[in-house]
Wavefront OBJ file of the C-alpha trace (Angstrom):
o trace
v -10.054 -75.784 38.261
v -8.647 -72.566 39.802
v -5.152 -73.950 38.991
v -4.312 -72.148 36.203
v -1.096 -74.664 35.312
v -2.811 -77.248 36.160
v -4.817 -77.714 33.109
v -1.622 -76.655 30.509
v -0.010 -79.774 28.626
v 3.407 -80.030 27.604
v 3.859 -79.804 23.770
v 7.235 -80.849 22.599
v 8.688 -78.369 20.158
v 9.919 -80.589 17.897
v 6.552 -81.541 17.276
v 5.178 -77.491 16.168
v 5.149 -76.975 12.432
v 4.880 -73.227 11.500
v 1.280 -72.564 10.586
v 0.013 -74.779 13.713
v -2.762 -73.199 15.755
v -4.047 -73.870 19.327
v -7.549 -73.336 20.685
v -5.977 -71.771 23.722
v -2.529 -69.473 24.463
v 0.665 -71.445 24.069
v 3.188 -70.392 26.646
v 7.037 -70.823 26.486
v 6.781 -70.523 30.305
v 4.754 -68.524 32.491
v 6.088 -64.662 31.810
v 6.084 -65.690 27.903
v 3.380 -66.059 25.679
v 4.202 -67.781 22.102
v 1.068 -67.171 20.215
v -2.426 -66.644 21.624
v -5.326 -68.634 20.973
v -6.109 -69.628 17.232
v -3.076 -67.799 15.867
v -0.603 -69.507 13.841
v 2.820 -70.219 15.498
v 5.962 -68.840 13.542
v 8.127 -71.045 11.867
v 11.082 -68.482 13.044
v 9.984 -68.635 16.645
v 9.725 -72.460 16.805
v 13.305 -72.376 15.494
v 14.384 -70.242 17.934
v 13.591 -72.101 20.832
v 15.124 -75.288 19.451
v 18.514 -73.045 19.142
v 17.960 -71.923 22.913
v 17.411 -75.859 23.785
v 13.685 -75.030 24.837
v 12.219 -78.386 24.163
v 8.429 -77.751 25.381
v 6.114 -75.432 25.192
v 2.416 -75.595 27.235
v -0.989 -75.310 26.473
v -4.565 -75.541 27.594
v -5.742 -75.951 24.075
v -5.899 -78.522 21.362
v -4.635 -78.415 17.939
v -6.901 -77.144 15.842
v -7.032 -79.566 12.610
v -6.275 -77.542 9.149
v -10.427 -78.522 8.392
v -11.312 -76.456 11.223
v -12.365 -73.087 11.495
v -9.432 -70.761 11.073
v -8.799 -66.838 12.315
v -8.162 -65.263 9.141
v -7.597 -62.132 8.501
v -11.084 -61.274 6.801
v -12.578 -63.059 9.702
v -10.761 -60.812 12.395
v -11.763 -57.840 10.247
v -15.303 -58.438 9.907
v -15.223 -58.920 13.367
v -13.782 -55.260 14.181
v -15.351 -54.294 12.009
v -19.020 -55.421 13.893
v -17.724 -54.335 17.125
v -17.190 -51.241 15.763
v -21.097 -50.688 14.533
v -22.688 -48.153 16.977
v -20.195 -47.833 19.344
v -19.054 -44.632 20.797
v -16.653 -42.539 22.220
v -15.426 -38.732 22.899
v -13.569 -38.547 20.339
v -15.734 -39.838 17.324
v -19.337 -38.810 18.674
v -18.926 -35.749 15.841
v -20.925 -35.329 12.877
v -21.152 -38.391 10.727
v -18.843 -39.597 8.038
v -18.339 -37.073 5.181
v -17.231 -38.649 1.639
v -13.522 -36.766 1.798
v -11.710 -35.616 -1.302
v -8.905 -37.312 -1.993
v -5.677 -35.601 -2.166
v -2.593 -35.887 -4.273
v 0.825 -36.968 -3.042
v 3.137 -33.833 -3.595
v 0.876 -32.292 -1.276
v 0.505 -35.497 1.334
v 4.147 -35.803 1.497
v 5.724 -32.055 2.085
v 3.235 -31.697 5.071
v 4.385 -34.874 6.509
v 8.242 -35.258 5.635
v 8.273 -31.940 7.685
v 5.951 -33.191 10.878
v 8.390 -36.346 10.102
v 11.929 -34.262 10.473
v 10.731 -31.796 13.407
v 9.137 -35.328 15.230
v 12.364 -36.978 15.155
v 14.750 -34.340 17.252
v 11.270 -34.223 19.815
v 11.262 -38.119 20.047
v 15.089 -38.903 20.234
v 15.362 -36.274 22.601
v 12.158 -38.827 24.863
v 14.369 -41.513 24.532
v 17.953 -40.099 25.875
v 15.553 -38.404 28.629
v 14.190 -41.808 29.525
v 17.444 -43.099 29.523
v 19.031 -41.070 31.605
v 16.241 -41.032 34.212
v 16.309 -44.650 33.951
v 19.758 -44.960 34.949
v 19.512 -42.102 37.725
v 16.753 -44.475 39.156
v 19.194 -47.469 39.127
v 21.882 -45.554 41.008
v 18.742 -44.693 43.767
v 19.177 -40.873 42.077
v 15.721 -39.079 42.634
v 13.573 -38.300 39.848
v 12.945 -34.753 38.429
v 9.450 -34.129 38.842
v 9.778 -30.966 36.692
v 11.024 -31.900 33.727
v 9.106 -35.158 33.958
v 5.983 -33.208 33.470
v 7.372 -31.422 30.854
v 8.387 -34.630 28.513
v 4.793 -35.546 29.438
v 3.362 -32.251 28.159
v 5.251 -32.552 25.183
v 4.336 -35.823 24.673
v 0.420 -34.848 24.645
v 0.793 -32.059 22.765
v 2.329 -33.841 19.853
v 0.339 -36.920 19.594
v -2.798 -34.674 19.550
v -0.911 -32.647 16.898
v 0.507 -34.806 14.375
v -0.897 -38.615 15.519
v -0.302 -39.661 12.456
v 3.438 -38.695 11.675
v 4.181 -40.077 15.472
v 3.039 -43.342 14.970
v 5.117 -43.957 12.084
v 8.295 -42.306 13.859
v 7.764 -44.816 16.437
v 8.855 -47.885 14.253
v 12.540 -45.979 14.747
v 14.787 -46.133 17.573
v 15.248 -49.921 18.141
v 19.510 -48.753 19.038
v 17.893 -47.797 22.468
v 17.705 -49.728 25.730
v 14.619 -51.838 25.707
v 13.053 -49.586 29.181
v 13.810 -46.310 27.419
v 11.992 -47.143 23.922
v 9.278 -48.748 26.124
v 8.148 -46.850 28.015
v 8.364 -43.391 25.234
v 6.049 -45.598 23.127
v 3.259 -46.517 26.359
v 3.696 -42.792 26.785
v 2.897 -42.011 23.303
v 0.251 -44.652 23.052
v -1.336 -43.341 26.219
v -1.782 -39.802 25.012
v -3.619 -41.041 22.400
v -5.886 -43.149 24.276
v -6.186 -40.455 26.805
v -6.945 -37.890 24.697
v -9.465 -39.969 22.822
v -11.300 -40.830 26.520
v -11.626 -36.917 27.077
v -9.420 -37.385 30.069
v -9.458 -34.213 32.134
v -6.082 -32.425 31.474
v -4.453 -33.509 35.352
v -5.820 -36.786 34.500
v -4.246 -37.522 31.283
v -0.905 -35.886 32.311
v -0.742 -38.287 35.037
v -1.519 -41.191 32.846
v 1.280 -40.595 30.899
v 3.794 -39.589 33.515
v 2.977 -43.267 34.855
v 2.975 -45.118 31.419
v 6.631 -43.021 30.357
v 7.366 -45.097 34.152
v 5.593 -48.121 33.199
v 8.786 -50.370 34.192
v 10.750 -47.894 35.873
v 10.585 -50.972 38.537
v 12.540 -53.081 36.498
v 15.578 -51.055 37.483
v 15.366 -53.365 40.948
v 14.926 -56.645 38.400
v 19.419 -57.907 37.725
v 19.710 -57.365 34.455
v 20.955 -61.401 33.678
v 17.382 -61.586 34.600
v 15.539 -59.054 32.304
v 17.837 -60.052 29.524
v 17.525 -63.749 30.195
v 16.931 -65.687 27.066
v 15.866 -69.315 28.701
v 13.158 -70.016 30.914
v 12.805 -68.160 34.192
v 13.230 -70.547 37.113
v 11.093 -69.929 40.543
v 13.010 -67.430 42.233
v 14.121 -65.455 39.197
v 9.983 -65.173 37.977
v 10.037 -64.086 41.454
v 11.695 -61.028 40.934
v 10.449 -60.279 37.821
v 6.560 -60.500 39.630
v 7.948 -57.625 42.148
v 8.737 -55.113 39.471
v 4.979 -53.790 39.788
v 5.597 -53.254 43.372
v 8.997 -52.003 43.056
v 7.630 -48.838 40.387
v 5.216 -48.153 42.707
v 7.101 -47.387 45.962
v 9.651 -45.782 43.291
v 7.179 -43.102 41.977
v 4.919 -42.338 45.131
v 7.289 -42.928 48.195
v 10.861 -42.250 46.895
v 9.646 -39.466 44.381
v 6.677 -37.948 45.695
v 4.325 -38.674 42.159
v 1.059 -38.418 42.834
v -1.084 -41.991 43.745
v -2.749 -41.972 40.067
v 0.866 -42.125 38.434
v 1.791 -45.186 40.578
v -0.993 -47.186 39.979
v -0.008 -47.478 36.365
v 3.229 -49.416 37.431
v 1.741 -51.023 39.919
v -1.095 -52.662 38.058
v -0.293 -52.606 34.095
v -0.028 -56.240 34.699
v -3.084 -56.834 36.270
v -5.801 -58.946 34.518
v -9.804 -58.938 34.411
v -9.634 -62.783 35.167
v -7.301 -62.411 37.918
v -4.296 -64.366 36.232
v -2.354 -61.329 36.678
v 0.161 -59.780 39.213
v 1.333 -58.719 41.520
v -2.445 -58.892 43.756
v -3.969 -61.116 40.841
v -6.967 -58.748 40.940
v -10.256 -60.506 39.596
v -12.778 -58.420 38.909
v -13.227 -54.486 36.633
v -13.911 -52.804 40.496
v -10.364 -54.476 41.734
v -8.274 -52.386 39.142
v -8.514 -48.755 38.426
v -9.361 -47.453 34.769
v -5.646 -46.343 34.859
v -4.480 -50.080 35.236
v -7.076 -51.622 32.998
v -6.042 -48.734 30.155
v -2.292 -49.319 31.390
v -3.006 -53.384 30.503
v -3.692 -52.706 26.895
v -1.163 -50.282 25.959
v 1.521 -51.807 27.723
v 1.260 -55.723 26.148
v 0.655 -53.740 22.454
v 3.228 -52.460 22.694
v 5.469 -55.183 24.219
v 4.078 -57.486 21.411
v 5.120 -55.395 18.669
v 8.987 -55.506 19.949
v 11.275 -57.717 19.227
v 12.649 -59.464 22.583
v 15.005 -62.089 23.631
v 13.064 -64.874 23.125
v 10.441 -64.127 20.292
v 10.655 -61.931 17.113
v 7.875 -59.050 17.363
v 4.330 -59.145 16.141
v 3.005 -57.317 13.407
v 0.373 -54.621 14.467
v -2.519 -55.902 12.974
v -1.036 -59.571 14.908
v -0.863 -58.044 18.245
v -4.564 -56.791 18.276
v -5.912 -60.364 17.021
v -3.628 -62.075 20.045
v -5.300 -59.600 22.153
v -8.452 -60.104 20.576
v -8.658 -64.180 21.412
v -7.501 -63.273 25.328
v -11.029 -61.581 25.935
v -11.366 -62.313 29.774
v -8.019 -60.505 30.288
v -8.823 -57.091 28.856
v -11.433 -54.208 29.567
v -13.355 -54.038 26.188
v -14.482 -50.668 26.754
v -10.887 -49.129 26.732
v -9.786 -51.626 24.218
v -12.237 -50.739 21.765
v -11.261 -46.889 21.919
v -7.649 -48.024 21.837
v -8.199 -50.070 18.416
v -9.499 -46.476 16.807
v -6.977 -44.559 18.150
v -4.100 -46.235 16.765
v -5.487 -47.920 14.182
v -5.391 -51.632 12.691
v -2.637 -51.176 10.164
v -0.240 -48.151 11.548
v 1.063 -45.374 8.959
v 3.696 -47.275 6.780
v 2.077 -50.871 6.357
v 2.186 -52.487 3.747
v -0.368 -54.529 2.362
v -1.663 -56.525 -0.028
v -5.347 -56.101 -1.479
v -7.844 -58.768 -2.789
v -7.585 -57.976 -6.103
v -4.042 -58.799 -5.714
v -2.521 -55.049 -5.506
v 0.031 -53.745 -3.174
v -0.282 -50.546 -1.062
v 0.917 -49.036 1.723
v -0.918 -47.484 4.353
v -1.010 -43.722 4.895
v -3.906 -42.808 7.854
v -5.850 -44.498 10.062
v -9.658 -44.048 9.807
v -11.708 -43.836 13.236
v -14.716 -44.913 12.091
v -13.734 -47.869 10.296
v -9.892 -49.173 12.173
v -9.754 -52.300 9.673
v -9.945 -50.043 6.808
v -7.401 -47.332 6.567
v -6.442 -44.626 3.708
v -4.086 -45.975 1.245
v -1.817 -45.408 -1.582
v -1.284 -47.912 -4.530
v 2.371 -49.149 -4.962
v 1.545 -52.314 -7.523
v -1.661 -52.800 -9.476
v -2.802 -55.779 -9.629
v -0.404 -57.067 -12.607
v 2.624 -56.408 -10.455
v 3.322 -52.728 -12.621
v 4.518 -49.816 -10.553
v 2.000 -47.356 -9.719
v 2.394 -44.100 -10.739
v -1.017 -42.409 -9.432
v -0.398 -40.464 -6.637
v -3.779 -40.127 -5.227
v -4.598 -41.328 -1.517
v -7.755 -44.144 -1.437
v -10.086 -44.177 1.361
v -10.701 -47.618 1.569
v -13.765 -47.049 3.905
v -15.057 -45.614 0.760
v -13.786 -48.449 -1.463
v -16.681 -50.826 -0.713
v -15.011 -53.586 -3.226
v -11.425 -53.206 -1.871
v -10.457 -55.511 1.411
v -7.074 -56.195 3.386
v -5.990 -59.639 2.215
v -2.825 -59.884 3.810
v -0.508 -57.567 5.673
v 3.412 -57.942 4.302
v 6.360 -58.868 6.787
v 9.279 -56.216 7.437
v 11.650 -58.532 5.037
v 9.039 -58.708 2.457
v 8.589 -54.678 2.738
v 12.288 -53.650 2.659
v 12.613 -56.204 -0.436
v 9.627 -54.071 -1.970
v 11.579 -50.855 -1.260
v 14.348 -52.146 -2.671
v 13.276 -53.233 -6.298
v 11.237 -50.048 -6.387
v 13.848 -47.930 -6.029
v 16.463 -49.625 -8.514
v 14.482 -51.175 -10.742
v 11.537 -50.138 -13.200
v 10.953 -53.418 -14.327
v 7.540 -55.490 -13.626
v 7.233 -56.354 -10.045
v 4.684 -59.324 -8.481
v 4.110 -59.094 -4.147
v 4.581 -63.118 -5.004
v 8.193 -62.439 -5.676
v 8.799 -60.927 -2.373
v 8.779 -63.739 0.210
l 1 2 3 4 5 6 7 8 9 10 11 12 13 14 15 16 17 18 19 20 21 22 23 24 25 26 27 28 29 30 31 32 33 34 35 36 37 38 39 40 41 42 43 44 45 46 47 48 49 50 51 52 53 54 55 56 57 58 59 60 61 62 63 64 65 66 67 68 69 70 71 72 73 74 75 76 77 78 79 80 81 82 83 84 85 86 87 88 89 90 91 92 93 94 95 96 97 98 99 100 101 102 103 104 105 106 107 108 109 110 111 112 113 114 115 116 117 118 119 120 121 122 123 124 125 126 127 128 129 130 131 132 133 134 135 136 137 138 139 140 141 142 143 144 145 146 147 148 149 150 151 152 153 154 155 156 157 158 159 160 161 162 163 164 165 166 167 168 169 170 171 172 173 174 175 176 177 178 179 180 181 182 183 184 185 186 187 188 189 190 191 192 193 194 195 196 197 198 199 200 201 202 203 204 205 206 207 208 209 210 211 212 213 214 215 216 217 218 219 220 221 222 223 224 225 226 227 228 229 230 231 232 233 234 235 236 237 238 239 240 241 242 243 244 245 246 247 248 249 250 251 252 253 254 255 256 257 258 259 260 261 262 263 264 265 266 267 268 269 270 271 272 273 274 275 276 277 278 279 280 281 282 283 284 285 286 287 288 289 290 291 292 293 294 295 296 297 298 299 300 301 302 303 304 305 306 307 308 309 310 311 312 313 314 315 316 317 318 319 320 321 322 323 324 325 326 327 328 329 330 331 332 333 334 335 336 337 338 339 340 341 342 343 344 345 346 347 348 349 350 351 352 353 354 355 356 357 358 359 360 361 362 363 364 365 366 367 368 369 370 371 372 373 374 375 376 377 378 379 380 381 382 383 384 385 386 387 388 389 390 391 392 393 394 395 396 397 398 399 400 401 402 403 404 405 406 407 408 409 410 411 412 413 414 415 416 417 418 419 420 421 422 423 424 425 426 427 428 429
């Protein structure tokens, strides 16, 4: 069937448990996805909808019995794990893996509390920026090219600099309007990718002067729309389909931005299966490597927000949604995305197999599923007080069991910093 809705059932929500998994994406209607295929549904989300009065759902899939194979998280690891194995790009094809010393944290920490405090002015300063040329936009105010470039310059230069630091930054700033924060963190993201692709230095700067415009045609969208909590109905989906088109004829015809920069907003939300918009483009040759990059780092990064009508994925949750939509997504850009920002991002915290807790503090290239770390709990539930940073790469018998929620983390950071008494990650839910 070509009829995409066509094959989708109606699910009522009163009938989800959390925990429930589909074999294909369950939508809350067409411009929102719920979970993607094999992932469990939140218990949080499902309540959410039955506050809004959103009494179906729809699927293609079937329930996937609790017998059945599951998409844990060792199973999603070992599986980036193998696509990882002799792959390639610019920016790892170096001399092979070195056994690193590890460091100690007094050192760790001064370098990057100061990358952290110098970061901060640089990326507030993106956001009001955004913000204000946002708004300009919105009043039909042109654009200034100049100092567009220049956020974009910036932009490169620091995630090439300090990567790391920026990553973690970027879990700050949720105050800011939803287009602002957005479209800093494509930006950001895009550099990174960019940079990692050996994009030619006009290349990449355009790249990123598109993604920091990534929804700059949203300005066209009324708000009651974009903020709409419910279910879009025809003519309101309508509008929100014409945003594409909108940025494009924003950037290129009312601003004078070069072609390449306006094909990011135009197609970031294309799709390799052609079940995208706005030209539902079918095929790799339809969509330029601009749009199919664009694709990745834009839903990433709209995943792990929170929105109107769903609470935000976790990092590592994001990738494995991503993961289970492979006909929508250009593996040979996603692949180089997954080692440039990493499984787990700077700050996660996680629980090991031998039941320890740690939180993460790099990524590692060669090996995305299994980052540098630094022990928080041993595996009694004592307070670490080691200060050296594990390469888990290195740590053949050491896995990623489970990743720990924001509620369960700030709990964490709680007890540890007003009480010295035992602690067990069990306690924490």
């Amino acid at each position: 069937m070509t009829d995409e809705t066509a094959v989708k059932k109606k699910i009522r929500v009163k009938d989800i448990k959390g925990g429930m998994r589909f074999t294909d994406t369950v939508y809350i209607d067409k411009r929102s996805m719920l979970a993607g295929p094999n992932v469990p549904l939140k218990q949080e989300d499902i309540d959410r909808l039955q506050r809004w009065g959103i009494h179906e759902v729809e699927s293609a899939g079937e329930l996937i019995s609790s017998n059945t194979a599951i998409s844990t998280e060792q199973e999603t690891t070992d599986f980036l794990e193998n696509i990882f194995k002799g792959e390639e790009t610019p920016a790892t094809r170096t001399k092979p893996q070195e056994k690193r010393s590890r460091i100690t944290a007094p050192e760790y920490i001064k370098r990057d509390c100061g990358l952290f405090r110098s970061l901060k002015q640089h990326y507030s300063s993106w956001l009001e920026d955004l913000d204000k040329f946002y708004l300009r936009t919105a009043h039909n105010c042109p654009l200034d090219k100049e100092e567009s470039a220049r956020i974009a310059t910036e932009i490169i230069d620091k995630a090439r600099a300090e990567k790391k630091a920026l990553v973690s930054l970027m879990e700050k700033g949720k105050k800011k309007t939803y287009l602002s924060l957005h479209g800093v963190n494509v930006a950001v993201f895009a550099a990174m990718v960019g940079t990692g692709l050996a994009m030619s230095e006009q290349s990449l700067l355009n790249f990123v002067l598109g993604c920091m415009y990534i929804d700059i045609g949203m300005v066209n969208v009324p708000e009651q729309i974009f903020t709409k909590e419910t279910s879009l109905n025809t003519d309101e989906m309508r509008q929100v389909r014409a945003h594409p088109i909108h940025g494009y004829q924003i950037l290129t015809q009312q601003n004078g931005f070069p072609g390449e920069v306006g094909l990011v907003a135009l197609e970031h939300h294309e799709r390799l299966n052609g079940q995208g918009y706005p030209r539902k483009s079918s095929t790799a040759n339809g969509i330029s490597v601009f749009g199919r990059i664009a694709a990745i780092v834009d839903t990433y990064t709209a995943m792990t927000s929170k929105r109107s009508y769903r609470s935000e994925y976790a990092p590592y949750e994001a990738i494995r949604n991503m993961l289970a939509s492979t006909q929508e997504y250009d593996r040979q850009y996603f692949v180089p995305f997954i080692r440039e920002i990493g499984v787990y991002p700077v700050g996660t915290y996680v629980q090991l197999n031998n039941n320890s807790v740690a939180v993460v503090t790099a990524a590692e290239p060669s090996a995305p599923a299994r980052p540098e770390l630094k022990h928080i709990l041993d595996e009694f539930g004592d307070p670490v007080n080691r200060t050296e940073i594990i390469p888990l790469v290195l740590e053949k018998d050491l896995a990623i069991a489970r990743v720990f929620s924001e509620k369960e983390k700030q709990t964490l950071q709680y007890y540890r910093k007003n009480f010295s008494a035992q602690l067990h990650y069990n306690d924490f839910g």
